[in-house]
N, C-alpha and C positions, 0 to 999 in steps of 0.2 A: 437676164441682162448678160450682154456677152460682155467677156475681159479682154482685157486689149494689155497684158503685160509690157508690150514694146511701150508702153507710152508713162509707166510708171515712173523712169527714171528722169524723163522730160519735163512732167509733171512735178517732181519733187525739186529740181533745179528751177524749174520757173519760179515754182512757190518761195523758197526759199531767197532769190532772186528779188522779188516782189515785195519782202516782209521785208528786208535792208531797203529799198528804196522808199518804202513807206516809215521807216526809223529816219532816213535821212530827208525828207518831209516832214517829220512831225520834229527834227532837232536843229535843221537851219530853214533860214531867211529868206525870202525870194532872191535878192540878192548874193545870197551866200551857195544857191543851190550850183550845182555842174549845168554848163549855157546848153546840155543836151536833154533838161528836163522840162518840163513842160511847166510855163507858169514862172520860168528865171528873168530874172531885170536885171538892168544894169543900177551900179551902186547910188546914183544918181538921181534915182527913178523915187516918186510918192509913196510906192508901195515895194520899199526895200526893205525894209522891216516888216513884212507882213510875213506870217505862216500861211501856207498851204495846207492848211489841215484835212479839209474835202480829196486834193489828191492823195493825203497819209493815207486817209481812209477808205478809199477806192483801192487803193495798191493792197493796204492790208487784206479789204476784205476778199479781191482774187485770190491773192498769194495764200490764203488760209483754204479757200475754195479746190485749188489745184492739189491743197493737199489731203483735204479729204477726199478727192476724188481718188488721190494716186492712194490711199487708203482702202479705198474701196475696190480697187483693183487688186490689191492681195490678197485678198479673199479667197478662201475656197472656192470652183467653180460648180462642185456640187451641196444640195442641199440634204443635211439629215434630219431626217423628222424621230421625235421623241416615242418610242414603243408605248402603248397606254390603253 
């Protein structure tokens, strides 16, 4: 597998990124989210009281994805094998 280093620090700002947006999904409101989020209503609206928990958990599960990836990108690029 080749490493792609430049993309490690991208990767870890996404992630990190992504795990705050999914806290703030799983601890406000439809209504209470920023009108830049996907899934916000106006206070007015049937479903302003509702959690978005499906999008907590899409965001969480990228955001942890991006960071194992950038994980796996630190890695040595060589492999040692065990004398035996």
């Amino acid at each position: 597998m080749t490493k792609r280093r430049e993309l490690i620090i991208p990767a870890v700002v996404i992630g990190i990124v992504l795990i705050v947006v999914a806290v703030v999904y799983f601890a406000s409101t439809a209504a209470s989210l920023p009108s830049f989020f996907p899934g916000h209503v106006g206070a007015g609206s049937a479903e302003a009281a509702h959690h978005h928990t499906k999008h907590g958990i899409a965001a969480l599960a990228v955001g942890l994805l991006c960071l194992v990836f950038a994980w796996f990108q630190t890695g040595s690029t060589s492999r040692t094998r065990a004398a035996g």
